[in-house]
N, C-alpha and C positions, 0 to 999 in steps of 0.2 A: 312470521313467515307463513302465516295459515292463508288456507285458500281463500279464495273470493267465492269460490263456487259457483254455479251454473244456474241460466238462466232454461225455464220448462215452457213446453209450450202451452201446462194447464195450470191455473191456477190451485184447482182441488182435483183430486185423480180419484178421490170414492167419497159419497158420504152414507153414512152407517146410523141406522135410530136401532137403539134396544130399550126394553120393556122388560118390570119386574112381574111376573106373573106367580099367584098364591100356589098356585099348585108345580110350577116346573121351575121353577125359582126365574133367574137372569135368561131370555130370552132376546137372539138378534133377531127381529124384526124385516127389517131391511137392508139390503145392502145396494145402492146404484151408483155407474150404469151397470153395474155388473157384479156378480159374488167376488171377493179377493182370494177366493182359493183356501182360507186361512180354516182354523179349526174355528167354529163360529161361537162355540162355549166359550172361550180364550175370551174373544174381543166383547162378549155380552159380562163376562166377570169383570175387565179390566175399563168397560163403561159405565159399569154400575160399581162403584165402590163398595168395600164393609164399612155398614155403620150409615148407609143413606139414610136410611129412616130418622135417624138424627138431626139432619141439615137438611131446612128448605129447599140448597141452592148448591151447587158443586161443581166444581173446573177441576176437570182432571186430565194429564197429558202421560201421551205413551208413544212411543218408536214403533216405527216395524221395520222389516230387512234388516235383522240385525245379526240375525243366525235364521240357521235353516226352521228354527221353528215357529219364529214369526214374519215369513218372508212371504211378500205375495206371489202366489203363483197359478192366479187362474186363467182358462184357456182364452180366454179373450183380452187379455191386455197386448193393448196398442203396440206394434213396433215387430222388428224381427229379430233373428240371432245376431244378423250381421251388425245390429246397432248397438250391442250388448259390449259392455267392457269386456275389455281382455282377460282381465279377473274373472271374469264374471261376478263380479259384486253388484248389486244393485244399490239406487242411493236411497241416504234413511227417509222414507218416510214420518211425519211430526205430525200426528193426531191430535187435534183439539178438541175435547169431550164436554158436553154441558150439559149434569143431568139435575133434575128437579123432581122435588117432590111436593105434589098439589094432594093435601087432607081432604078426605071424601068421603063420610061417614055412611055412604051410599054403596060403598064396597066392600070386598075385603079386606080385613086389615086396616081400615076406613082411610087408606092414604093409597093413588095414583103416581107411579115412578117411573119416568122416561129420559133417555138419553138421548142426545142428537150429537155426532162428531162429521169432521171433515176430517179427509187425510191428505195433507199438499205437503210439497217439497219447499217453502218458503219459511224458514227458519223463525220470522217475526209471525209467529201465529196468532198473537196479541190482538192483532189486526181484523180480525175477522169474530171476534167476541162480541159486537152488537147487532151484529147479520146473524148469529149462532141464536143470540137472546129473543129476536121477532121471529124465525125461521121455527124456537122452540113449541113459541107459543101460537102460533098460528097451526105448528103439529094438534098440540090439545084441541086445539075449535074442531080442527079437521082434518084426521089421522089418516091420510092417505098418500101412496108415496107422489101423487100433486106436489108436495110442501119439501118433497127432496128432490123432484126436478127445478123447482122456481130456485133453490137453494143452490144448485150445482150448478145451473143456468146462469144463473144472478152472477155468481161470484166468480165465473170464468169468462163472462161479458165485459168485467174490469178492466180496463186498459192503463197499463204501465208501461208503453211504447216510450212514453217520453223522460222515462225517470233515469236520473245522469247515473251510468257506470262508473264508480271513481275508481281509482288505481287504492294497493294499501297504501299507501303515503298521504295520499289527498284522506282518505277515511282516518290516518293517523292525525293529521290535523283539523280533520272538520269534528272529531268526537269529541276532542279536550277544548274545543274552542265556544265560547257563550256567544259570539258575534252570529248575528241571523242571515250573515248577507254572504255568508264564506261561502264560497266559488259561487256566485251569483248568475255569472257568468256562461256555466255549465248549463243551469238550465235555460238560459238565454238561446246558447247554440243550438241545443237539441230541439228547441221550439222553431228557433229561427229554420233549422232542415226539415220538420213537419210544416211550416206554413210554404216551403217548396213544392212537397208532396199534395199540399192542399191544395194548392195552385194544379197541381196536375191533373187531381180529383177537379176541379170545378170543370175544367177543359172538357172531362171525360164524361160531366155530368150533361151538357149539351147534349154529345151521343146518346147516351141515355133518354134525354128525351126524346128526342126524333124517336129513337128505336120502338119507344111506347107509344108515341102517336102512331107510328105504323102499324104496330100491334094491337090499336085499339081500332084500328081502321080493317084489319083482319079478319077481329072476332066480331064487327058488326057484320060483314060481311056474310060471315060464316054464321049467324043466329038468322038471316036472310036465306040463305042456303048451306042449309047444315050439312057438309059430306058424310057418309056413312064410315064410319070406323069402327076399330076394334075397340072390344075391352080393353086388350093392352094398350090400344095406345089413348084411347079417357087416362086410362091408372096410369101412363109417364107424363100425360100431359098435364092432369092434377097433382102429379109428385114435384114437378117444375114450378107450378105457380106456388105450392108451397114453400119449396127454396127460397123462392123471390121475397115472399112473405116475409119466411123468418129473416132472410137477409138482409132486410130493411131495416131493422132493429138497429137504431143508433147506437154507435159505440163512443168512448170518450174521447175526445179531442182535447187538448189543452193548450193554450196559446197566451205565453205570458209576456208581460214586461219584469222587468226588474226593478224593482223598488228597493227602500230601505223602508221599517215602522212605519214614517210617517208620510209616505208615498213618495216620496223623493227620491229621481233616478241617483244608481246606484254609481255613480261617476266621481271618484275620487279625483281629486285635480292637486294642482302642483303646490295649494298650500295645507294638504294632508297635514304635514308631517313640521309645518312651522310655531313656532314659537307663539306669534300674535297670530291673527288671521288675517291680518294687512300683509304679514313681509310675504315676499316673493321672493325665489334664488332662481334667477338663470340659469344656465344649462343642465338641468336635471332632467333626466329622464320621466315623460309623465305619462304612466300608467294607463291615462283614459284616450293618448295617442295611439297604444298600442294595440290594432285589432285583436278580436279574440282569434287568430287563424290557428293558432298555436292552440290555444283549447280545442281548440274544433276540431282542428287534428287527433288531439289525446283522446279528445271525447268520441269521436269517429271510430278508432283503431277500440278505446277500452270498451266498448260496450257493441253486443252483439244485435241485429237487426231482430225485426219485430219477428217473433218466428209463426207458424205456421200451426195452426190445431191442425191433427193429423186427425184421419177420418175414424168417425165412431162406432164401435164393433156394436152387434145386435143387441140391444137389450133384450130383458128376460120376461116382459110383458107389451103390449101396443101401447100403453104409454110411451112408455121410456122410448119404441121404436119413434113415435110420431115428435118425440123433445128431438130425440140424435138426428130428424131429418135436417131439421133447424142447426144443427153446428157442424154441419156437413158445408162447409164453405172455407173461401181462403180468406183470413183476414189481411183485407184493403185498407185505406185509409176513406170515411167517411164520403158519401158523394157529399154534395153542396145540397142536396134536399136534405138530406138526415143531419148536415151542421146546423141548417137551418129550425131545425126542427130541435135538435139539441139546445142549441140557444135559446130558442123561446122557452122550454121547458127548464134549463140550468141555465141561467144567464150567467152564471159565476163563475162558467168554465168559457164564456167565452172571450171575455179578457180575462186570464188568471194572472192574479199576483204572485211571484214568490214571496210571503211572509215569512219562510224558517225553514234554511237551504238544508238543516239536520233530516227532514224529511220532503216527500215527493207526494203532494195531495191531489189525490181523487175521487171517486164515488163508485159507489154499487147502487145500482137501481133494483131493488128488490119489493115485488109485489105492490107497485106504488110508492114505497117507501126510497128516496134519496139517501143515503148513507155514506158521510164523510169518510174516506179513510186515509190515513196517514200512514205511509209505510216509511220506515225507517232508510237512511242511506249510505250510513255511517258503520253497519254494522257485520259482525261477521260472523261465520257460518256456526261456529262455538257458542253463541250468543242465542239464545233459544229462549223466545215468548219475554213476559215482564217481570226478569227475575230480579231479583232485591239483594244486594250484598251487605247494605246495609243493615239488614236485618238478620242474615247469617254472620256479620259483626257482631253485632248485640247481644245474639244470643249465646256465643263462644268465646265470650269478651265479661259476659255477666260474673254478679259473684259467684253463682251458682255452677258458674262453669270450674270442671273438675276432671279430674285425669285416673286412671283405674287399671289396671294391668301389669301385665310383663314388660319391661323398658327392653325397648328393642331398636336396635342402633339405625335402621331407615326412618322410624318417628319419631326417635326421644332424641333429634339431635343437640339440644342442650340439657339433656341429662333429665333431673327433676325440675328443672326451672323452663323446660319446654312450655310455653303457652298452648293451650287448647286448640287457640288459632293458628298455630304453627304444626301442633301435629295434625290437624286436618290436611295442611297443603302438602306435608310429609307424606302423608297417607296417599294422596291422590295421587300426589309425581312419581309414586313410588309402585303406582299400578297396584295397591292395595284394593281387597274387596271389605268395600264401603256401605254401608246398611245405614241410614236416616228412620227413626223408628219417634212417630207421632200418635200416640195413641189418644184414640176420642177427638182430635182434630179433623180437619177437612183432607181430602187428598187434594186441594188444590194447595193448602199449606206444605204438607210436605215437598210435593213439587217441585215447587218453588226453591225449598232444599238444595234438591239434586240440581236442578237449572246455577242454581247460584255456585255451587261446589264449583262445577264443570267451566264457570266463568270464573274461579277461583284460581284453575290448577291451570289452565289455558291463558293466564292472564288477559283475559277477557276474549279472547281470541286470535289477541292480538301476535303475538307471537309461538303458540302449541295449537296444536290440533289431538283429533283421539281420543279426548275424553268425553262428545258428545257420541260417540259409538257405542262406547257399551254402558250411556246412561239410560236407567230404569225411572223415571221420572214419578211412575206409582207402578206397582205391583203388589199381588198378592199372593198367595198360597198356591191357586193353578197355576200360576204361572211361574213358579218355583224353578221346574229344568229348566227354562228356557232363559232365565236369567243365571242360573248355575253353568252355561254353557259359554260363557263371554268374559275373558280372564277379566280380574281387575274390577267389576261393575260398582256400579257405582246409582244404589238404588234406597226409593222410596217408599214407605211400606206402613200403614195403620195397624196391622195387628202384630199383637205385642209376644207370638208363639214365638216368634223370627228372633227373637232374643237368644232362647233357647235353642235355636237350631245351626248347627257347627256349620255356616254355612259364611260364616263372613271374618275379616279380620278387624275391621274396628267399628264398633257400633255410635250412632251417636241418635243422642237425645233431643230432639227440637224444641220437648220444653223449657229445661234445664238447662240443654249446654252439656251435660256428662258425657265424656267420652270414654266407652270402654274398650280397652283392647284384649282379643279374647286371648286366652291362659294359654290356646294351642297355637297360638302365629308361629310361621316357619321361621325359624332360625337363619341366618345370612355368614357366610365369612366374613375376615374381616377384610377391608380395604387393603389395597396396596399401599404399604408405607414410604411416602416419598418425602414426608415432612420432617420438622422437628419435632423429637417426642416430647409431649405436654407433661407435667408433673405428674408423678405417680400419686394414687391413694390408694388409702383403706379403705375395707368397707368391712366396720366391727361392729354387730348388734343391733345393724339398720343406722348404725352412723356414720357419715362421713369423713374421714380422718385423711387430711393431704398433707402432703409432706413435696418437699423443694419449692414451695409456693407461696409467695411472700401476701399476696393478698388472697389468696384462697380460691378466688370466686370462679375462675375458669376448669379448673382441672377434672371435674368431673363429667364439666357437659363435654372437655377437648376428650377426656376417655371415651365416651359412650359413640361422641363424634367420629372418632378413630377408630372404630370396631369394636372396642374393648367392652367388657362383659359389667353390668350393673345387676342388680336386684332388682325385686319387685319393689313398682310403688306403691306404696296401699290405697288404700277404696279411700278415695274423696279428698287425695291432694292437690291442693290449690296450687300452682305454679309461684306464688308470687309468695308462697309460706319459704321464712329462709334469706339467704341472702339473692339479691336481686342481681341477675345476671347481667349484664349491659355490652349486648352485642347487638347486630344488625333485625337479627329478628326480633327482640324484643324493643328496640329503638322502632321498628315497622310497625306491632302489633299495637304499640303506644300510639303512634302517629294516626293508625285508624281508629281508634278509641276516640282520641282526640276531637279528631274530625268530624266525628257520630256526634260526637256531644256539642262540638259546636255547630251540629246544624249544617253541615257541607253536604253538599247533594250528591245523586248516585253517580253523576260525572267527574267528581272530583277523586272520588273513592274507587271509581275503574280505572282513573288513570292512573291513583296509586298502585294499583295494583297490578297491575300490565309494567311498571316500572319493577318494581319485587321482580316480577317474573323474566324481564329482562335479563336484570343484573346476574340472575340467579343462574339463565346459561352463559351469561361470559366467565362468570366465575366456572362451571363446571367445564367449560375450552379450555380455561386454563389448568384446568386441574389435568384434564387431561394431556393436555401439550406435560406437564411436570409429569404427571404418572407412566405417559406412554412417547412421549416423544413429538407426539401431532396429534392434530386434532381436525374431524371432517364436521362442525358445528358452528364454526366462529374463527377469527381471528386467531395467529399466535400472537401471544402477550408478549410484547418487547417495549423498549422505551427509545425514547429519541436520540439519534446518531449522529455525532457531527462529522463522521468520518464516512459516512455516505455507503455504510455497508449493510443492508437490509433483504430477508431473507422472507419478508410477508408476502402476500397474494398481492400483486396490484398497487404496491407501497413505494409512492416516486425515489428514487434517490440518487444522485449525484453529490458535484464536489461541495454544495453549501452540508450535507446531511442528509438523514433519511426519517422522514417521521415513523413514529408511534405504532403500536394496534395491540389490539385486544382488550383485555379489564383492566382499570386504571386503580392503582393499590394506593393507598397515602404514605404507607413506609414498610419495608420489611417486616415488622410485626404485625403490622394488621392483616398482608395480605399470607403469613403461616397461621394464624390465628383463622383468617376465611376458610382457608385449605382445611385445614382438622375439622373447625363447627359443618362444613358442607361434603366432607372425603364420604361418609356412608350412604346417605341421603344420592347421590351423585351417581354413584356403586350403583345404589338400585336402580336409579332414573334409567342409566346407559341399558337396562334390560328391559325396559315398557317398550310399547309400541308409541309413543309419541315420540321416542328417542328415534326412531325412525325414520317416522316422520320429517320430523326436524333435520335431520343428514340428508333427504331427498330435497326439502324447502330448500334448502342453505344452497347445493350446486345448484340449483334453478336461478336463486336472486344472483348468486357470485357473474351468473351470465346475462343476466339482465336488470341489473342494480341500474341506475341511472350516473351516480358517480362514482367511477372505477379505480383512481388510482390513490384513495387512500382512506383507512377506517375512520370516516365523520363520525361515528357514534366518540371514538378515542379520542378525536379532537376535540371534539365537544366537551368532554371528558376533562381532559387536559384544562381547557380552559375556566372550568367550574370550580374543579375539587382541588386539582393542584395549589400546594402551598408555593413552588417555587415556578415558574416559569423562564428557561432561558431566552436571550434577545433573539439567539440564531435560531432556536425549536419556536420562537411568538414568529419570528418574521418570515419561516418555511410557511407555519401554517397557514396565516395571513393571508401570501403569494398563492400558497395551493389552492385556497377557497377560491382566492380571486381571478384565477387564472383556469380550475374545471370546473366551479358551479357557473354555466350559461345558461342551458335552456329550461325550459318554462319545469321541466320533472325532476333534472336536476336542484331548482331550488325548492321545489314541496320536496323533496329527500330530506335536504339542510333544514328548511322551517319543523319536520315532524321530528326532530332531534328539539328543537326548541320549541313545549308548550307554554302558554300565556303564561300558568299557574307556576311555572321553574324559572319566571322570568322573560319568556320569550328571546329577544334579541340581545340580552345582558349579555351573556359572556363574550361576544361578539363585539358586542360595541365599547367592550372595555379596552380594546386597541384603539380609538380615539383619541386616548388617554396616555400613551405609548412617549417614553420620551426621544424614541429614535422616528424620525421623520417618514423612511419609507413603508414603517407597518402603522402609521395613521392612515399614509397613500392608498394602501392595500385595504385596509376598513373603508376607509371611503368609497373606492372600489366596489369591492363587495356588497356593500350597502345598498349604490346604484347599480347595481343588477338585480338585486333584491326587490329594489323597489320598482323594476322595470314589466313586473306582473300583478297583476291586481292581488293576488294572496300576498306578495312580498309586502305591498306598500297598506295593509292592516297591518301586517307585522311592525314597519317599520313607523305608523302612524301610533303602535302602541306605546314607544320607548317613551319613557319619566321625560320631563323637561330639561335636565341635565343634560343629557345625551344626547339630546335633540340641537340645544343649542349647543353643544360639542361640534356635530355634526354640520349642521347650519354655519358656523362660527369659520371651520375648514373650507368647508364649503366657499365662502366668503372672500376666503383669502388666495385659492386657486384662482378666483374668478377677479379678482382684481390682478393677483399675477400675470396672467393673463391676455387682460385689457394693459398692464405691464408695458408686456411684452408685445402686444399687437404697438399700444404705440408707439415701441422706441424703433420698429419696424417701420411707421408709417414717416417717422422723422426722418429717418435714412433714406428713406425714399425721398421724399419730400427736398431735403437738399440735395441728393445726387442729380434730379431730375431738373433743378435752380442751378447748379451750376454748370448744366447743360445747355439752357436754354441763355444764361451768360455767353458762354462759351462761344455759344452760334453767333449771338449777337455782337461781342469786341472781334471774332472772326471777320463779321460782315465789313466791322467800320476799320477794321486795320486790313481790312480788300481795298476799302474806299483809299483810306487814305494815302494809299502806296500809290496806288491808281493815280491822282494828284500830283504827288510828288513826290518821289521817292528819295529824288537826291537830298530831302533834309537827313535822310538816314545814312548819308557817304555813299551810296552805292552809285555803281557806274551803269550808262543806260546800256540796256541789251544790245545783243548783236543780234537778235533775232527774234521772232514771235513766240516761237514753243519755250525760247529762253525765256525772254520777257516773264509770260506767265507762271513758266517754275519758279523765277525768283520772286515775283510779287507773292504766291502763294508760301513760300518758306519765311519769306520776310515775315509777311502777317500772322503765321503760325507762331514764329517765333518771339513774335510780339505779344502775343495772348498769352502763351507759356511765361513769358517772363512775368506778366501780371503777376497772373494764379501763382506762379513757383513765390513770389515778393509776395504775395497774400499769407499764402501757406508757411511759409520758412517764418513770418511774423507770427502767428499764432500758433506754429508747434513748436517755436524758439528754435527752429531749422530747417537746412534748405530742402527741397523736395525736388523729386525730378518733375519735370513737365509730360506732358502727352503729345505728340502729335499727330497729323490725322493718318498717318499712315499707321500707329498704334504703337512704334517704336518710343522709348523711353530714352531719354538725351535729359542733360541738364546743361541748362541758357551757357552761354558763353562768357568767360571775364571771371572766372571762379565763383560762379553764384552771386556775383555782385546787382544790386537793382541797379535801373536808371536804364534810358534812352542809348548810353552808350555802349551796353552787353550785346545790341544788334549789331 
């Protein structure tokens, strides 16, 4: 439920070079366009690490706006009160620092040390680490703040006009997915609505000319007959043609096709999803029929127009003035001389391919230099620079990882058999003050730490926010208060004092893995007990002694779980010393172990992780719905009704039942077993500020979720882990999918419940399978609407070949049905319409023959003309009727009534007898 976050209208908002100078130590240098207001010793300490002198080369990352005492507040920043949040909060600023030390036995100290940082609001700051790398070193040639205008210049000249806004749903599927072509689509539309705009630009570029042929026709005039003017007005009319100048300056245009790898348009066709590559199945829905209007829409409404650089306040020298003349402009969309001109110089942006829809490729034109860049699309505002989880696995996973402290019931939720990596995300959820301590490392190493923690406790972003707020990414000693003022922090730190100083509650080691917790952590009540109490023990001489507990192994960690009071653990116990606990966190902390060793990538390991953190608030909804009655986070936990009486949010129910919601348990014991291992843990969560959070996220989605009337995550649920499924809870479900998943947002809702890695469309398509007819109907269904969007029909292109021709196979059989049933329609037609045109014709000839002569029939001649023909026309009527009645009564082995043309129903005369004589 984390935000998307806001798009700026700059890409860098300061950049900042410090210098180590012999005699006054860390010195800021520069700061443009403008000073940040900030204590300027602060950002010269926290840009030059402790221990430079050690490393060539260093990346170090720091926040500001995070407390009033790293907030910017100088007189020149852009904007007014009235644009200021409500809060008045400002948003965080994310510092990219990159400082180097070039040997110079020429000086003192014989080694030169400079920093260079940017400070932007764009979360991926990964991005701009090889503009930071030539920007450095073009500083050393020529140390003048030139080399931080071309730097700030450059890299707010970037244009990301065209990079698709996805909704969290589309981001929940495009991150767990390896396919390169996912929403292809998206950037298709957003290009296809710039080559509109481009179109409008060429129009407008004609005017353009004229205007300058006229103007060129002016100043000949006037170097002819030069009028007499003012100073001022030389100085607006050279401030003018400089505008023009800088404004010429080409920006990025991108204009793509969609391709797949191997340039092949991206057009799935209707035998996706078959068996051979020959079969075909009629009436499917095909995907590459369906325009993208429906995207174009999403894509339209989710992403905000290109915005507007607001105008730039004085700089503090006539450089900096004579750069801001130059970005004193509205940004346009390119005329047709500057694409022109782009093109010859990038020809690679002038037809762009999508290669890999995970990111949105561009360039920086900096000092000559062309600079790819890849910005992320996928990711969320928690997700900060290129952090490694993998490697905060490794390292808290090692043998060397070890456990030290007071057991204290928000971290040690399984007691002694807590893993390292379990009490770190204890620690975090639990708004603990967290200290990462690398001594003799890089601060880009620890970093990294803190970045990955924060993507830890956030499950990747994906669903918490709050813990990139008061991350310290590096600090050091000056900056002490300012980190001591932000409950919960969660920071990174080279020097090894910080051990010693009472200033944190659980320290950790980045060489090692040791995690210590310090001896004064504050004490907690215990939980509210709403469960069953776990077996009691001893605890005699540092031993364990349980009692009522037939296999031992829980009782200890369900006490510590349940508030209950343990012992210290001593210095350097290994979790895994002892009997081996086997509950959900320790089955997780295996499963990424696992995964590390086999080489799974950092995608695979964030979506583990982002699921952890899932489950972990439906479980704490429900604790709370059993603790308190309700809960404002999630779902009430109930199960499936056949009696159609349901009390959830949005949860359909009538006379068939009522479905499900909330966290789905496998049986009574496991789900009081979750309750106790997560009751403390949970305690403290409900008291962070992400818990907050999360209560505000949750009423926002509840009003603008895509599908409303019933918990998908629970059905999905249902469908996976359950051992039993009933027919009437399979065939509710079935019908609900198929009846409110329709429009194109509603099914990325459904498909981000279903990644590739958990199966994709399995559980789903195991109604196929179904021995009752109408929930095959309803998968089939569902399927084709699924596959009636271009993301549906990868999904549905992925399923094993079983399920395919499952699918295919039903499919098959509706459609001969069908054709069935069209032809026993066309038969009925076909003879109704024959014994019509019979009809007409023994009509005609028994007209004729009466006409003729009718007295072979007995009858007497008319008395009259209008007689006459009444009775010739009844004769002959009743002559045809007797056929057909003799036809019919032979083949239904009985008599039928007749028709006659006046539509009344009579049967022939003579008791239904055939022959000539019934007339």
């Amino acid at each position: 439920m984390a935000g998307n976050g806001s798009r700026t209208a700059q890409h860098v908002s300061f950049v900042l070079l410090a210098e180590f100078d012999i005699d006054q130590g860390s010195v800021l240098s520069h700061e443009y366009p403008y000073p940040t207001g900030m204590d300027e010793q602060l950002l010269a300490d926290l840009m030059i690490p402790d221990g430079v002198h050690e490393q060539t080369e260093d990346w170090t990352i720091f926040f500001l706006n995070q407390t009033p005492g790293n907030t910017i507040s100088s007189i020149f920043t852009p904007g007014d009160e009235e644009e200021e949040e409500a809060d008045d909060k400002k948003d965080l600023l994310y510092v990219l620092n990159l400082v180097r030390t070039k040997h110079d036995k020429s000086v003192k100290r014989g080694a030169v040390v400079k920093a260079l940082a940017i400070c932007t609001h764009h979360p991926c700051i990964q991005i701009f680490k090889p503009i930071l790398l030539i920007a450095l070193e073009d500083y050393y040639v020529d140390p003048s703040v030139e080399c931080l205008v071309r730097l700030f210049d450059a890299i707010n000249s970037m244009d990301i006009s065209l990079a698709p806004t996805l909704s969290r749903d589309e981001k929940l599927v495009l991150r767990v997915s390896e396919r390169r072509d996912i929403f292809a689509e998206k950037f298709a539309s957003r290009q296809a609505l710039s080559q509109g705009h481009q179109r409008s630009a060429s129009d407008s570029s004609n005017i353009l000319a004229k205007t300058t042929d006229t103007r060129k026709l002016s100043l000949s005039r006037a170097e002819n007959h030069p009028p007499q003017s003012t100073p001022g007005h030389q100085r607006s009319t050279s401030s003018s043609v400089a505008k023009q100048l800088r404004s010429s300056s080409p920006g990025l245009s991108l204009n793509s096709e969609v391709s797949d790898d191997e340039g092949r348009p991206l057009s799935n066709g209707g035998s996706a999803i078959w068996v051979g590559e020959s079969e075909t199945v009629e009436g499917l829905p095909n995907p590459t029929k369906m325009e993208t209007n429906t995207d174009v829409r999403s894509s339209e409404s989710g992403h905000s127009q290109r915005p507007d650089d607001p105008d730039r306040k004085s700089s503090m020298d006539q450089l900096s003035v004579t750069s801001s003349l130059g970005q004193i402009r509205e940004q346009s969309t390119p005329t047709s001389l500057d694409s022109h001109r782009l093109s010859a110089q990038h020809p690679q942006h002038h037809r762009h391919i999508v290669r890999d829809t995970h990111f949105f490729e561009t360039s920086v034109l900096y000092n000559g230099h062309n600079l790819p860049i890849k910005l992320p699309v996928s990711t969320f505002p928690e997700e900060i620079g290129d952090y490694s989880l993998i490697q905060l696995i490794q390292t808290f996973t090692s043998p060397t990882a070890t456990i030290s402290g007071p057991a204290h019931p928000h971290l040690h939720t399984n007691g002694m058999q807590t893993p390292p990596l379990m009490l770190l995300f204890n620690a975090l959820i639990t708004q603990k003050r967290i200290i990462f301590l690398g001594y003799g490392r890089p601060a880009g190493h620890v970093s990294n730490f803190v970045l990955a923690a924060c993507a830890l406790g956030s499950g990747c972003g994906c669903h918490l926010r709050g813990f990139a707020e008061r991350a310290f990414p590096y600090t050091n000693l000056s900056n002490k208060a300012v980190v001591e003022a932000v409950p919960g922090f969660i920071a990174g730190v080279k020097n090894p004092i910080f051990e010693s100083l009472p200033m944190w509650d659980v320290l950790c080691h980045t060489d090692t893995g040791k995690i210590v917790v310090h001896r004064d952590i504050s004490s907690v009540p215990p939980p509210i007990s709403s469960f069953p109490t776990p077996p009691s023990l001893n605890v005699r001489g540092g031993a364990v002694v349980f009692q009522g507990d037939e296999d031992g192994k829980m009782a200890a960690s369900m006490m510590i779980g349940a508030g209950g009071v343990a012992g210290p653990i001593g210095p350097g116990v290994r979790p895994d010393q002892g009997t081996k606990l086997e509950n959900y966190d320790s089955m997780f902390v295996d499963d990424l172990t696992a995964a590390v060793a086999q080489h799974f990538g950092e995608t695979m390991i964030r979506a583990r992780v982002a699921e952890y953190v899932s489950r972990f608030i439906r479980i704490a909804a429900c604790y709370e719905e059993t603790a308190f009655g309700t809960t404002s986070i999630g779902f009430p936990t109930q199960p499936f009704s056949e009696t159609g009486v349901s009390s959830a949010m949005g949860i359909p129910q009538g006379f068939c039942g009522s479905l499900g919601s909330g966290m789905v348990f496998g049986d009574e014991v496991s789900s009081s077993k979750e309750m106790s291992w997560n009751a403390s843990r949970v305690e403290g969560w409900r008291l962070t500020r992400s818990y907050e959070y999360l209560q505000q996220d949750f009423q926002v989605w509840l009003e603008t979720r895509p599908i409303k009337k019933m918990d998908i995550k629970h059905q999905i649920s249902r469908l996976r882990y359950a051992k039993a499924v009933s027919d009437s809870e399979m065939d509710l479900i079935m019908h609900t999918m198929s009846e409110d998943v329709r429009t194109y947002e509603q099914i990325v809702e459904l498909l981000s419940h279903l990644p590739p890695h958990a199966g994709g469309l399995l559980p789903v398509t195991f109604g196929l399978f179904h021995s009752i007819a109408p929930i095959r109907d309803a998968t089939v269904d569902l399927l084709n609407i699924i596959r009636s969007q271009p993301i549906g029909n990868h999904f549905v292109s992925n399923l094993n070949a079983f399920h395919r021709f499952a699918y295919i196979q039903i499919l098959e059989n509706r459609k001969r049905e069908q054709q069935a049933q069209v032809r026993q329609q066309e038969q009925l037609s076909s003879q109704h319409h024959q014994q019509a045109q019979i009809a007409q014709q023994l009509f005609a000839a028994a007209t004729t023959v009466v006409d003729q002569g009718s007295g072979q029939f007995g009858t007497k001649p008319p008395t009259s003309s209008a007689t006459s023909l009444k009775s010739k026309r009844e004769t002959a009527s009743g002559f045809v009727s007797h056929l057909f009645s003799g036809t019919s009564g032979s083949s239904n082995g009985g008599h039928s009534s007749s028709v006659s043309r006046s539509g009344s129903m009579h049967r022939p005369a003579g008791g239904g007898s055939g022959g000539p004589s019934a007339f």
